[in-house]
Each structure stands twice: as structure tokens, then as C-alpha cells.
PDB file of N, CA, C and O in Angstrom, chain B, residues numbered from 101:
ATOM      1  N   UNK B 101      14.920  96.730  33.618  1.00  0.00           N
ATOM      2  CA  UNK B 101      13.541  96.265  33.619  1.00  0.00           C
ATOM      3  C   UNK B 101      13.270  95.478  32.340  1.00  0.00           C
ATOM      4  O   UNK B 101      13.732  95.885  31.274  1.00  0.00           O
ATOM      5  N   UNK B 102      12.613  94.481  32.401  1.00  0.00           N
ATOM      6  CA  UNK B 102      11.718  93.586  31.288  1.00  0.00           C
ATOM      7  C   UNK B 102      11.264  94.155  30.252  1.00  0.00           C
ATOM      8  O   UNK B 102      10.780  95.244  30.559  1.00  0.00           O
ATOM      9  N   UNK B 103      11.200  93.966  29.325  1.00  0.00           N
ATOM     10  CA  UNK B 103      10.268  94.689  28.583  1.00  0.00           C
ATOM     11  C   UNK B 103       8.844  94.153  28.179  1.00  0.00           C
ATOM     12  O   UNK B 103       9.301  93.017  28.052  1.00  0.00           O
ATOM     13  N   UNK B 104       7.696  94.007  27.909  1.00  0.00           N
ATOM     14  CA  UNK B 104       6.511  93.216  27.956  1.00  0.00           C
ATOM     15  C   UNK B 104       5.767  93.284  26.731  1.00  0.00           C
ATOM     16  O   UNK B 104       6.117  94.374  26.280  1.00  0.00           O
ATOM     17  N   UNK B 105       4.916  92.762  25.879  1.00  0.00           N
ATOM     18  CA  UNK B 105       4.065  93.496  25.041  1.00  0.00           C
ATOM     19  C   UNK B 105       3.128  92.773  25.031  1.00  0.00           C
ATOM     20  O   UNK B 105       3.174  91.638  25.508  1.00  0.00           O
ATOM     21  N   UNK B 106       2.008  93.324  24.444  1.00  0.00           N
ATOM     22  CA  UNK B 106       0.528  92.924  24.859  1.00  0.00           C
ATOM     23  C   UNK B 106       0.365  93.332  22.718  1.00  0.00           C
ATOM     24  O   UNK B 106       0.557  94.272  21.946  1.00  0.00           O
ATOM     25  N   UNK B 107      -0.184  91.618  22.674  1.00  0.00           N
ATOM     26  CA  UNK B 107      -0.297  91.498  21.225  1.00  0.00           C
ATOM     27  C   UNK B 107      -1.336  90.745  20.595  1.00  0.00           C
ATOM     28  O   UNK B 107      -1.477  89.558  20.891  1.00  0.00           O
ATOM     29  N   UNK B 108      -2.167  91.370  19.661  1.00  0.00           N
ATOM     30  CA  UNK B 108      -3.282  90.566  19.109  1.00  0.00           C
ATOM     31  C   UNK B 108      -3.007  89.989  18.030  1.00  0.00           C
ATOM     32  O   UNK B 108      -2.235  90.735  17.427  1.00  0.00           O
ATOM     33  N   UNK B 109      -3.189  89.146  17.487  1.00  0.00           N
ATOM     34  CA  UNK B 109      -3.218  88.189  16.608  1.00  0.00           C
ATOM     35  C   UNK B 109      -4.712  87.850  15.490  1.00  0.00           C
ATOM     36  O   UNK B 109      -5.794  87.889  16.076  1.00  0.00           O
ATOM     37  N   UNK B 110      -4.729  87.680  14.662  1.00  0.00           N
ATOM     38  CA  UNK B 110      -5.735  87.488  14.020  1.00  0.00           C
ATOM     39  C   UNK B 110      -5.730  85.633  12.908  1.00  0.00           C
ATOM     40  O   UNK B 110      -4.991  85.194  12.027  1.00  0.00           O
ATOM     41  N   UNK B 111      -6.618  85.246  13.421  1.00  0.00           N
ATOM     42  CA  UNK B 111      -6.620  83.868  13.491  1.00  0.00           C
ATOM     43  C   UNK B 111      -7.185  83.218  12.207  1.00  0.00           C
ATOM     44  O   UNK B 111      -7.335  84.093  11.355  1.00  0.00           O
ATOM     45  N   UNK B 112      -7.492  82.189  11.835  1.00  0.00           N
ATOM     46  CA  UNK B 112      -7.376  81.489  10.215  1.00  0.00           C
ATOM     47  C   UNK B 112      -9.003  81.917  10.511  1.00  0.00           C
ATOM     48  O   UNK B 112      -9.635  81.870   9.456  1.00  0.00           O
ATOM     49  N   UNK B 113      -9.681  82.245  11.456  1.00  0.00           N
ATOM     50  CA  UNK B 113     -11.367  81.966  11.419  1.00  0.00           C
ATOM     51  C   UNK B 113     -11.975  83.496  10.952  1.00  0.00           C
ATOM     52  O   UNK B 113     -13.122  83.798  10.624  1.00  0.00           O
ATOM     53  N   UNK B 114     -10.611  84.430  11.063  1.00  0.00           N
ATOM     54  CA  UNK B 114     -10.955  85.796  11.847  1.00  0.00           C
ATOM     55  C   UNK B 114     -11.206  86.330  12.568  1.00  0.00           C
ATOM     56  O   UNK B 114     -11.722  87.426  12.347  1.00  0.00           O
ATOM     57  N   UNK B 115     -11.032  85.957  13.634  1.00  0.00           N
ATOM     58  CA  UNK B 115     -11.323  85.816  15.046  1.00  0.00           C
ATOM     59  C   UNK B 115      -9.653  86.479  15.456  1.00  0.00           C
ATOM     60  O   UNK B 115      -8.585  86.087  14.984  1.00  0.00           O
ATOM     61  N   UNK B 116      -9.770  87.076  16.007  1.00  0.00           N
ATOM     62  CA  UNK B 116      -8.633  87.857  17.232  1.00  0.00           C
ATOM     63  C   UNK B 116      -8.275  87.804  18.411  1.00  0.00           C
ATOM     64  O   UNK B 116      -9.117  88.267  19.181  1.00  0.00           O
ATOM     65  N   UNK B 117      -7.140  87.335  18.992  1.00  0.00           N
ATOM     66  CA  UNK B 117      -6.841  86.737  20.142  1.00  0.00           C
ATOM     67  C   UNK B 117      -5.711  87.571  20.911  1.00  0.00           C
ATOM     68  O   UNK B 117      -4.545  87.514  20.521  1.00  0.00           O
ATOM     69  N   UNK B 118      -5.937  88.040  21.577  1.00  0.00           N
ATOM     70  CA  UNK B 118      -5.112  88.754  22.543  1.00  0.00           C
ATOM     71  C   UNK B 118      -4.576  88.039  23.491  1.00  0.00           C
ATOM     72  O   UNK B 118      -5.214  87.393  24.321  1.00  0.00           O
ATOM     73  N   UNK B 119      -3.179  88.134  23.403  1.00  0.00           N
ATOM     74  CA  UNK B 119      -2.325  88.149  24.722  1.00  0.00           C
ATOM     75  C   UNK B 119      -0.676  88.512  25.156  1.00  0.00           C
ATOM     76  O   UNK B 119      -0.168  89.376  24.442  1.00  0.00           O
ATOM     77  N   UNK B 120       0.042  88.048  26.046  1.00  0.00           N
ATOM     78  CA  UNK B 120       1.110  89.419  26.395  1.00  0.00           C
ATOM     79  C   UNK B 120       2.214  88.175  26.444  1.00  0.00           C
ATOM     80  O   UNK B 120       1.940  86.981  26.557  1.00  0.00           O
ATOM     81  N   UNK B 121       3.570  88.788  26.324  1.00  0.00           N
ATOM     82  CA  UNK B 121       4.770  88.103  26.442  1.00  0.00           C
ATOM     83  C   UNK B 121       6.144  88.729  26.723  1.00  0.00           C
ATOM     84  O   UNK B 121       6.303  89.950  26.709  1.00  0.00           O
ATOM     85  N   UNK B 122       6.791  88.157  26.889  1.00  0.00           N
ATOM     86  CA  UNK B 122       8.378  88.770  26.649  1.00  0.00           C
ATOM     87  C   UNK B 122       9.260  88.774  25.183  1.00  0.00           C
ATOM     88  O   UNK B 122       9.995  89.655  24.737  1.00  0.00           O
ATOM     89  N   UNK B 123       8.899  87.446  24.613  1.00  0.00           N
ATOM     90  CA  UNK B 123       9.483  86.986  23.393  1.00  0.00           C
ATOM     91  C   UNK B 123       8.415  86.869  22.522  1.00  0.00           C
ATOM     92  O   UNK B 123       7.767  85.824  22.585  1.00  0.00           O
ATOM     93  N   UNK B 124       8.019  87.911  21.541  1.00  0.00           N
ATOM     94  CA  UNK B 124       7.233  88.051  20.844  1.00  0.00           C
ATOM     95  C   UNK B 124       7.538  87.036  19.338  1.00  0.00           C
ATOM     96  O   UNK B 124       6.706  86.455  18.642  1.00  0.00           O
ATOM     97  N   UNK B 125       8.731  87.089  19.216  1.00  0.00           N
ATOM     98  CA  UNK B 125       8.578  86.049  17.955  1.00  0.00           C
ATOM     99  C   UNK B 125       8.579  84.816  18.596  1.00  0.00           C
ATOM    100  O   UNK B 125       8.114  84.048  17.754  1.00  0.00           O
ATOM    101  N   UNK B 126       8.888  84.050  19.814  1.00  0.00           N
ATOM    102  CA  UNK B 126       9.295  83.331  19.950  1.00  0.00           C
ATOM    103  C   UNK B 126       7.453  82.411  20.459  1.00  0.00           C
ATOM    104  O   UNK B 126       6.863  81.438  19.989  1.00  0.00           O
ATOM    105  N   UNK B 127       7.111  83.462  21.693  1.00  0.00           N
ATOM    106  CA  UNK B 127       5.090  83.032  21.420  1.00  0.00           C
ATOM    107  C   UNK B 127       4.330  82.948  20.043  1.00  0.00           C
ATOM    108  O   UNK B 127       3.381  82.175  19.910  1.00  0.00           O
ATOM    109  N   UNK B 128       4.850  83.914  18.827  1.00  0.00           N
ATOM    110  CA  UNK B 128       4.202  83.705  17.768  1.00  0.00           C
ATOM    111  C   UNK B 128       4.451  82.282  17.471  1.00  0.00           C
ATOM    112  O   UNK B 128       3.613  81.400  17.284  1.00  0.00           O
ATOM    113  N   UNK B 129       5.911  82.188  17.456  1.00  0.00           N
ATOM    114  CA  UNK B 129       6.083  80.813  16.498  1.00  0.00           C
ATOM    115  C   UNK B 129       4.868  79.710  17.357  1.00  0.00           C
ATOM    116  O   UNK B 129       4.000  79.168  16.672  1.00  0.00           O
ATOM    117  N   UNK B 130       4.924  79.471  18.842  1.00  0.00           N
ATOM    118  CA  UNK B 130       4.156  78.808  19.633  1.00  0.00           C
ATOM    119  C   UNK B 130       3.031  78.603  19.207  1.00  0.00           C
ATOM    120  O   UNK B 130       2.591  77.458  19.108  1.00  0.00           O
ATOM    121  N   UNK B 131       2.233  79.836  18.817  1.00  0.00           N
ATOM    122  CA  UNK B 131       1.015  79.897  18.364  1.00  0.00           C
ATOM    123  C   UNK B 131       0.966  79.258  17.359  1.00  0.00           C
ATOM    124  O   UNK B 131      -0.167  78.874  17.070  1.00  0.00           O
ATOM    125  N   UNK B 132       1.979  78.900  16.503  1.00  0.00           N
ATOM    126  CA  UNK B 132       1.237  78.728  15.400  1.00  0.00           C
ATOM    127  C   UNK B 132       2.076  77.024  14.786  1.00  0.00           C
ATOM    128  O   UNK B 132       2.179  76.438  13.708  1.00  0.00           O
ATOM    129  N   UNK B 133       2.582  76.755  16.430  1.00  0.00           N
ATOM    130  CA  UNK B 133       2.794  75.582  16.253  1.00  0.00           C
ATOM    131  C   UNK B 133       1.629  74.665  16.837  1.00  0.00           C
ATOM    132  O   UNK B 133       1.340  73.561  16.376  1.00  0.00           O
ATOM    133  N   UNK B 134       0.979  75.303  17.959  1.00  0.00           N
ATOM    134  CA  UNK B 134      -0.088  74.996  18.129  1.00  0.00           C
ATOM    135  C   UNK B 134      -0.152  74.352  19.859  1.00  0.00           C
ATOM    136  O   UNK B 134      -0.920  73.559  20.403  1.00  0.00           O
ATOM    137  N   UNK B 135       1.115  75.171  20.383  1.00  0.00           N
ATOM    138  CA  UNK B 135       1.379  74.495  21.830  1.00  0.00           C
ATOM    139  C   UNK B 135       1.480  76.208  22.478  1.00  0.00           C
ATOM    140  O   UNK B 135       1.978  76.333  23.596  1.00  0.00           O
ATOM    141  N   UNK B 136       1.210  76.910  22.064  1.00  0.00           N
ATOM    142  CA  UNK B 136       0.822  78.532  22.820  1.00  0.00           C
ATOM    143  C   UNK B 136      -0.773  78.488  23.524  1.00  0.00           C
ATOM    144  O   UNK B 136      -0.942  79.080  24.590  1.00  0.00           O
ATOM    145  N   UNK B 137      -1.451  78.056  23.138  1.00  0.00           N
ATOM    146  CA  UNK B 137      -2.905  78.331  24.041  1.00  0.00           C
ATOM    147  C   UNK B 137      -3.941  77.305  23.252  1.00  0.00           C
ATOM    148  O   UNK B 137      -3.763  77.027  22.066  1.00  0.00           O
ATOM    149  N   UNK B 138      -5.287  76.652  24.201  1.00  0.00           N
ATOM    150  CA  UNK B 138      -6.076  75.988  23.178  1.00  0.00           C
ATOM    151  C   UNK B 138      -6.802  76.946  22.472  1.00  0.00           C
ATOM    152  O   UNK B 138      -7.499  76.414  21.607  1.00  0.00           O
ATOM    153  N   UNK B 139      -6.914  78.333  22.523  1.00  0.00           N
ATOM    154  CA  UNK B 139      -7.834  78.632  21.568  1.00  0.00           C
ATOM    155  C   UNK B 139      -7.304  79.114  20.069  1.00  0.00           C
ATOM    156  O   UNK B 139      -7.984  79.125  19.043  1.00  0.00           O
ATOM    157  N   UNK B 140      -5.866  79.524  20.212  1.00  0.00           N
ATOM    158  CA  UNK B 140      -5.514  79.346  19.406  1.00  0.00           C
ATOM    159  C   UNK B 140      -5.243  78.244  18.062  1.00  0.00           C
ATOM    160  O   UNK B 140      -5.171  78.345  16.837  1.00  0.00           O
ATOM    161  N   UNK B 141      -5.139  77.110  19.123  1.00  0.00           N
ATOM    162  CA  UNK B 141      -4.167  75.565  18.306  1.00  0.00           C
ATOM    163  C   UNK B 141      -5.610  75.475  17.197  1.00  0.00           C
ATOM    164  O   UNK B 141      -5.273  75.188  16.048  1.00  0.00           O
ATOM    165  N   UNK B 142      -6.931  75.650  17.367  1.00  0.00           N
ATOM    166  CA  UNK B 142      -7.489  75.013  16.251  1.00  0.00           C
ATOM    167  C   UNK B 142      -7.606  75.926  15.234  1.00  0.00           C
ATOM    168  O   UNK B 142      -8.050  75.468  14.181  1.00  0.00           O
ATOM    169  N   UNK B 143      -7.277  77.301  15.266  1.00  0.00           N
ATOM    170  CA  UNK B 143      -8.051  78.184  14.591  1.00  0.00           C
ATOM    171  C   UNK B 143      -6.054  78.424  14.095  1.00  0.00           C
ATOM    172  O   UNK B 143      -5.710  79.552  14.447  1.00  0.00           O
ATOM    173  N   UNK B 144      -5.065  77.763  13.536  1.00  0.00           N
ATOM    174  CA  UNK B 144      -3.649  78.306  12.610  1.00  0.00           C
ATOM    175  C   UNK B 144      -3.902  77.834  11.557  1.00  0.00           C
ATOM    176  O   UNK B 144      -4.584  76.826  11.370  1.00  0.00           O
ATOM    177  N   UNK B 145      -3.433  78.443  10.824  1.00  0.00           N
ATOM    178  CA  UNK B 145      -2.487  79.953  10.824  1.00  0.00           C
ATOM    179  C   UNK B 145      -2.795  80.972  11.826  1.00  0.00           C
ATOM    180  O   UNK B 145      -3.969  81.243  12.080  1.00  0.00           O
ATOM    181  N   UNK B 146      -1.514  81.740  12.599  1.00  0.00           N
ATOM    182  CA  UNK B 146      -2.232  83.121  13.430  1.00  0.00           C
ATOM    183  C   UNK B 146      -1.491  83.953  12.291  1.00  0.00           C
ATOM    184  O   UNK B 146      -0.851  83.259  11.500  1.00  0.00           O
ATOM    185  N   UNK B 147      -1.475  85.423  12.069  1.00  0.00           N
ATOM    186  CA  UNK B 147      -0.878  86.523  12.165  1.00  0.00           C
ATOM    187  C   UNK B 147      -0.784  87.596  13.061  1.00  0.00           C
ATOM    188  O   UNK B 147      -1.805  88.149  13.469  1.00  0.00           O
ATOM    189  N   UNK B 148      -0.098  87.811  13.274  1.00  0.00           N
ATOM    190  CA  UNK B 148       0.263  88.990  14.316  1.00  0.00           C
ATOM    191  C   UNK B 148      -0.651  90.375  13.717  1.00  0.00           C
ATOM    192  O   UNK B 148      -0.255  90.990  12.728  1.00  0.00           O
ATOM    193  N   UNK B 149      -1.633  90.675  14.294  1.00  0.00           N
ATOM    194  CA  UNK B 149      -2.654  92.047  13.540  1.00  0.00           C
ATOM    195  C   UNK B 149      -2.245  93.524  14.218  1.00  0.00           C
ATOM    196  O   UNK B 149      -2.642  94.546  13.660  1.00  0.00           O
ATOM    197  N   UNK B 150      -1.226  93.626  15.762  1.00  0.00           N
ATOM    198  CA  UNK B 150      -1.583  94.370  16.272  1.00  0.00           C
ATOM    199  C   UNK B 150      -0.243  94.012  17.188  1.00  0.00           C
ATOM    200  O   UNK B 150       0.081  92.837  17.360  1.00  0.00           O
ATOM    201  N   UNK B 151       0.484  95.070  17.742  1.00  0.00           N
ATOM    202  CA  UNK B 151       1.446  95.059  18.743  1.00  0.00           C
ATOM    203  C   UNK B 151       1.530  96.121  19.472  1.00  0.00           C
ATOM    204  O   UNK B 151       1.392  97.182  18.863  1.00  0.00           O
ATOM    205  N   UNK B 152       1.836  96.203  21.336  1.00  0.00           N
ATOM    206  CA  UNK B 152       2.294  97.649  22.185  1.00  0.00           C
ATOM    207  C   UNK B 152       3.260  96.704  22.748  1.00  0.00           C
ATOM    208  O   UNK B 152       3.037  95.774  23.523  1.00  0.00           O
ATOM    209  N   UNK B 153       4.793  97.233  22.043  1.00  0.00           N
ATOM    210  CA  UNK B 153       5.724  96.854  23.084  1.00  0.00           C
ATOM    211  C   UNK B 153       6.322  97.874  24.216  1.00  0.00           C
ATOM    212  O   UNK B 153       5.467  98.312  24.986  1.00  0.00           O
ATOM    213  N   UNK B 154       7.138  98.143  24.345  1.00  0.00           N
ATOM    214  CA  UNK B 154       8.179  97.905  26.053  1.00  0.00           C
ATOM    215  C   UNK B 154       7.623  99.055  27.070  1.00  0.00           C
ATOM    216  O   UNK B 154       7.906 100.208  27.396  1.00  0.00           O
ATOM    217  N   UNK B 155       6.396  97.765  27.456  1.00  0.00           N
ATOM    218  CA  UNK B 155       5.404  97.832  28.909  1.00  0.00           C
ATOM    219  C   UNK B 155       6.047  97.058  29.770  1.00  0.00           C
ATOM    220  O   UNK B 155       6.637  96.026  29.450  1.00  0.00           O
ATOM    221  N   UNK B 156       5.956  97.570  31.044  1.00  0.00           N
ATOM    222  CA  UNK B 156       6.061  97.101  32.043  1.00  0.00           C
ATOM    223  C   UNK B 156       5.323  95.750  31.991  1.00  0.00           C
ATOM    224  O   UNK B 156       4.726  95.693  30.915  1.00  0.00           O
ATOM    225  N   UNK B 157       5.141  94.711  32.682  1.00  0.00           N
ATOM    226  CA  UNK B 157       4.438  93.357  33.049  1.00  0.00           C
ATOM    227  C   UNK B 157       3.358  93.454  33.551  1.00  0.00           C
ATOM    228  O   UNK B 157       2.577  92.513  33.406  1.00  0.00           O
ATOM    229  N   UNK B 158       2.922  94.722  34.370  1.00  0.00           N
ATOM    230  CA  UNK B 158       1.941  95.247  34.772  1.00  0.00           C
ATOM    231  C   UNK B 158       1.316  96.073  33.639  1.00  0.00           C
ATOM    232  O   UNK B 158       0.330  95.456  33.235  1.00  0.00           O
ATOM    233  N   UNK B 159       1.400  96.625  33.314  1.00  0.00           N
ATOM    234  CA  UNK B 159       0.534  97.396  32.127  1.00  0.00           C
ATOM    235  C   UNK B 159       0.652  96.487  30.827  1.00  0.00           C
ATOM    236  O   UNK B 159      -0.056  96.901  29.909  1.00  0.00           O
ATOM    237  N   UNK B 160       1.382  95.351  30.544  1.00  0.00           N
ATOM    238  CA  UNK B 160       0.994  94.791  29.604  1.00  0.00           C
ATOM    239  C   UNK B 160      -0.240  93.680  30.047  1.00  0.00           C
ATOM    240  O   UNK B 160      -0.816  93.141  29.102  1.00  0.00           O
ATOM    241  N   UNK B 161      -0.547  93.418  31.033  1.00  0.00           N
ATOM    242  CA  UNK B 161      -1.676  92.505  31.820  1.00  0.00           C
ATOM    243  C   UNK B 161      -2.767  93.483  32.021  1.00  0.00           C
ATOM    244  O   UNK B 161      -3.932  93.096  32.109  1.00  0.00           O
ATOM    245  N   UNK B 162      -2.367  95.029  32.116  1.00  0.00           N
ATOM    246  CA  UNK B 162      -3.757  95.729  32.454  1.00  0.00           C
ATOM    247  C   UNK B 162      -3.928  96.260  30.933  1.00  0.00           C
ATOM    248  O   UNK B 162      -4.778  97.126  30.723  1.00  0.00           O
ATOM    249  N   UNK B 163      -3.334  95.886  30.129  1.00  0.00           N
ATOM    250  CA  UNK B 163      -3.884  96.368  28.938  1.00  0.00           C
ATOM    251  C   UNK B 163      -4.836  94.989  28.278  1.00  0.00           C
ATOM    252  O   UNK B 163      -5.974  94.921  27.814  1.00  0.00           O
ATOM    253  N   UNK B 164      -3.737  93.971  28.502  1.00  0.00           N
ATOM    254  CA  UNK B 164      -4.621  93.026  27.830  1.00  0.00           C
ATOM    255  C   UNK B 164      -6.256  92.545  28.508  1.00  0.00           C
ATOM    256  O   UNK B 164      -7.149  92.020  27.844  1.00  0.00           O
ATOM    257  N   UNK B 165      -6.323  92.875  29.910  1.00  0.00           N
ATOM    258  CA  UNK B 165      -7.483  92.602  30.441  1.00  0.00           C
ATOM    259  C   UNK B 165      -8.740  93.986  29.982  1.00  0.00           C
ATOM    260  O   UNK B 165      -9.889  94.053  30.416  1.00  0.00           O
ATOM    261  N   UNK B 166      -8.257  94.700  29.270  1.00  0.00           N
ATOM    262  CA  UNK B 166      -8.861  95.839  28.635  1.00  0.00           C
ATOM    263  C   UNK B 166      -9.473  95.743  27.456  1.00  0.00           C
ATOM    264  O   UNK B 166     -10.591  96.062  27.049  1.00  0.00           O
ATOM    265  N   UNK B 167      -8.398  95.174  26.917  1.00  0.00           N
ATOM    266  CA  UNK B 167      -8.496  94.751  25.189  1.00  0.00           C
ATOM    267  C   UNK B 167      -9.496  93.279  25.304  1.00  0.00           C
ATOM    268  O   UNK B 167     -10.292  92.949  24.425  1.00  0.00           O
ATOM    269  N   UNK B 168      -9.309  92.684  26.286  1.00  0.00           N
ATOM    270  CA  UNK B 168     -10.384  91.262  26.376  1.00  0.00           C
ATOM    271  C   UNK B 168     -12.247  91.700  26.651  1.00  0.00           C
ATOM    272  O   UNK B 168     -13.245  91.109  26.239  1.00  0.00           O
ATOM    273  N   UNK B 169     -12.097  93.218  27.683  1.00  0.00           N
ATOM    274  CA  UNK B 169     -12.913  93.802  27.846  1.00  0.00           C
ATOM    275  C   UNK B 169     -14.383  94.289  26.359  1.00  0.00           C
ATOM    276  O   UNK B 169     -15.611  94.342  26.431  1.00  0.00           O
ATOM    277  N   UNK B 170     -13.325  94.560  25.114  1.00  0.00           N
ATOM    278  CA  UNK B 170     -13.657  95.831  24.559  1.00  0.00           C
ATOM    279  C   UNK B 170     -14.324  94.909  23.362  1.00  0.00           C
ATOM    280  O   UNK B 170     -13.929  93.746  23.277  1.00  0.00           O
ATOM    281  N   UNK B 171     -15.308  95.381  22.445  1.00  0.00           N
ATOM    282  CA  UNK B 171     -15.719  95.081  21.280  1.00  0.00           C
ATOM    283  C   UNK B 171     -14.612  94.510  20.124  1.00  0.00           C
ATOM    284  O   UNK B 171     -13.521  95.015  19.862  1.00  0.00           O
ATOM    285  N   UNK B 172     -15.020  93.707  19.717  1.00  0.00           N
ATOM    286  CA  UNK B 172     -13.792  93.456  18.455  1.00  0.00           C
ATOM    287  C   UNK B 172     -13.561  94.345  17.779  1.00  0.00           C
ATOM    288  O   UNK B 172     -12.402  94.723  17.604  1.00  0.00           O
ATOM    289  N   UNK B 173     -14.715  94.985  17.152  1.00  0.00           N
ATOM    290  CA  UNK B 173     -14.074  95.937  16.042  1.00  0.00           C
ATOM    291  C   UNK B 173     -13.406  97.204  16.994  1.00  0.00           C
ATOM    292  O   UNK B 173     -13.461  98.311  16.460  1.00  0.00           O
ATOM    293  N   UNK B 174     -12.919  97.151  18.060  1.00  0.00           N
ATOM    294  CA  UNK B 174     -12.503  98.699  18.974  1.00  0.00           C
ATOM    295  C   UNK B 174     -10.994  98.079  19.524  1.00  0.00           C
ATOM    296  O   UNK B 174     -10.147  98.811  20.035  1.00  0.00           O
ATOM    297  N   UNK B 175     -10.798  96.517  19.316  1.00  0.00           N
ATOM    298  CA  UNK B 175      -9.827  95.954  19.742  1.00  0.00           C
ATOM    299  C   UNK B 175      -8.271  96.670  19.251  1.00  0.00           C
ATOM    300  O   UNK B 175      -7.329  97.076  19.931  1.00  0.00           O
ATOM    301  N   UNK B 176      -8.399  96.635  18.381  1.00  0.00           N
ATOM    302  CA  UNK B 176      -7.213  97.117  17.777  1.00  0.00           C
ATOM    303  C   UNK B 176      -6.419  98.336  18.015  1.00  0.00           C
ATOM    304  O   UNK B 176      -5.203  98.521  18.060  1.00  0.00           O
ATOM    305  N   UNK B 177      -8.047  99.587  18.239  1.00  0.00           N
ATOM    306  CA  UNK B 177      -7.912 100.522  17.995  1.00  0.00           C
ATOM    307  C   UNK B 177      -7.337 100.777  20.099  1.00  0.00           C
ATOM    308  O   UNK B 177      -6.446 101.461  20.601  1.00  0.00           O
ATOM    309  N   UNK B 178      -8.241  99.973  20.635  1.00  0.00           N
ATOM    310  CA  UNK B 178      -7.864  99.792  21.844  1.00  0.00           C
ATOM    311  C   UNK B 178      -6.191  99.641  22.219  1.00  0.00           C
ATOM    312  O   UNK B 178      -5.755 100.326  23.144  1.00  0.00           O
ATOM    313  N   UNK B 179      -5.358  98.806  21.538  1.00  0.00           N
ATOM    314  CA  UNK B 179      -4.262  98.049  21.756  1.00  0.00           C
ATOM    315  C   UNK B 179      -3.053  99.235  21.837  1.00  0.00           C
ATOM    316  O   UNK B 179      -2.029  99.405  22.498  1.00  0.00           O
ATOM    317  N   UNK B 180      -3.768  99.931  20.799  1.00  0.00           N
ATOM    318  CA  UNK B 180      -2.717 101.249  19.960  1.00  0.00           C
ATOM    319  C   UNK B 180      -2.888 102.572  20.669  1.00  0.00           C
ATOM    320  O   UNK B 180      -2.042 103.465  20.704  1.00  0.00           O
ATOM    321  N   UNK B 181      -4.425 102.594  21.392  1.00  0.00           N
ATOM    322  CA  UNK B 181      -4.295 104.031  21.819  1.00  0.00           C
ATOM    323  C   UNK B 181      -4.108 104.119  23.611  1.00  0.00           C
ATOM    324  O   UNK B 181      -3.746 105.176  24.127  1.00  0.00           O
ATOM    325  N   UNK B 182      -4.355 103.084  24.309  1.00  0.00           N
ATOM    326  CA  UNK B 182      -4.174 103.259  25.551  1.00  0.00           C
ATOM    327  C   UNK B 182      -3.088 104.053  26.496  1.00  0.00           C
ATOM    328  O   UNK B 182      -1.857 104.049  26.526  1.00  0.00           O
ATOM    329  N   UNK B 183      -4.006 104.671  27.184  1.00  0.00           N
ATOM    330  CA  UNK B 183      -2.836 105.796  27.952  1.00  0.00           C
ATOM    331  C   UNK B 183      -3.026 105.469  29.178  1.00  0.00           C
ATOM    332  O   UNK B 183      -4.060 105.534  29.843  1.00  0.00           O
ATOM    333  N   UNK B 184      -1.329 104.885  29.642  1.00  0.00           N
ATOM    334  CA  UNK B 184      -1.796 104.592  30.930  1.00  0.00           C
ATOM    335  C   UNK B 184      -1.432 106.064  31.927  1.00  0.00           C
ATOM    336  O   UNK B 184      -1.602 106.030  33.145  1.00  0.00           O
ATOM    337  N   UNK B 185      -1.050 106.999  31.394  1.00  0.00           N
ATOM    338  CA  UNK B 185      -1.564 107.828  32.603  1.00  0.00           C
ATOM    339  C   UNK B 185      -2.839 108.213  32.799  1.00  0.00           C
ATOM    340  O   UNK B 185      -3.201 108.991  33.681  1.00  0.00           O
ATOM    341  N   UNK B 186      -3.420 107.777  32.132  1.00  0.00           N
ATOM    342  CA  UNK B 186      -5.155 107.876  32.589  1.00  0.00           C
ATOM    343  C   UNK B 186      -5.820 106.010  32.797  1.00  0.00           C
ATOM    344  O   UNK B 186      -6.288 105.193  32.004  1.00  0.00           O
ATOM    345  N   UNK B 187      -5.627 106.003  33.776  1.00  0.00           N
ATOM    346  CA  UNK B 187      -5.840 104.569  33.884  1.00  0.00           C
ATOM    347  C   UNK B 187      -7.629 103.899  33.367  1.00  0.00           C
ATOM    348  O   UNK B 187      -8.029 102.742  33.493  1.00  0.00           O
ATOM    349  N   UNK B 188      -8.174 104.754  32.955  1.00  0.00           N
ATOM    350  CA  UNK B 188      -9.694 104.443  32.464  1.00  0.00           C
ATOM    351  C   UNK B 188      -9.306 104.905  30.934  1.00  0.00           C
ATOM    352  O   UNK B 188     -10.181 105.566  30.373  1.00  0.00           O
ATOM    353  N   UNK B 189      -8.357 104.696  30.344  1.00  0.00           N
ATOM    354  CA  UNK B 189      -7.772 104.753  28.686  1.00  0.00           C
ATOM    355  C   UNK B 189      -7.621 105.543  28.130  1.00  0.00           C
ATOM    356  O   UNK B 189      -7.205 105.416  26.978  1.00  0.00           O
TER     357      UNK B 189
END
């Protein structure tokens, strides 16, 4: 099986951007070349603030649609504590 991770980033504005991959260094570098996503490209430098790796493809998409859900300041705390045997977190 794949392995997946669902990863936030924290952006030159301070602003935090969530999203999921296979190749985690390899989307960072993307990001911060500025061909990974538009909301990223204006707001680099990214840093990586936050990582859950080896998820399934499915729970790294139901996490990140969670973490898009949740307050910023709970984001983080969101990323790190999710249990998916309780599918409501």
C-alpha cells in the first residue's frame, strides 16, 4: 500500500495551507517553487509547520477535508490528534 500524508505548511503571510501527497519533499520543493498550487505561489517562502504520515489516500483526503473544516488556531492541533477510528475525530 501507498503511503499518504496530509501536511500543513505555514506561509511567508502566516497564513497555513493544508494539503496531502505521496512525496512530501518533493510537493514541498513545488511549493516553494511556486508551481504546487495558486495559493500558495504568492504567499513563498512555505515551511512545512505540521505533518501525519503513512495514511492511507483515503484518510489522508478525510483528514485534510477536516483540517480545511477547523479554525486556524485548532489546525495543527487537528492534524496531530485525529483518530480515525472514531470517524467524528
Amino acid at each position: 500500500m501507498e503511503s499518504w500524508s496530509t501536511y500543513l505548511l505555514k506561509c511567508s503571510d502566516s497564513s497555513l495551507y493544508c494539503g496531502v501527497t505521496n512525496d512530501l519533499e518533493k510537493r514541498l520543493a513545488s511549493h516553494n517553487q511556486g508551481t504546487a498550487s495558486k495559493y500558495t505561489r504568492s504567499r513563498i517562502p512555505v515551511t512545512l509547520a505540521a505533518v501525519r504520515h503513512k495514511l492511507s489516500k483515503s484518510e489522508a483526503h478525510k483528514l485534510e477535508y477536516m483540517i480545511k473544516k477547523t479554525r486556524t488556531d485548532k489546525k495543527i492541533k487537528t492534524l496531530l490528534d485525529w483518530d480515525f477510528s472514531n470517524e467524528s475525530g
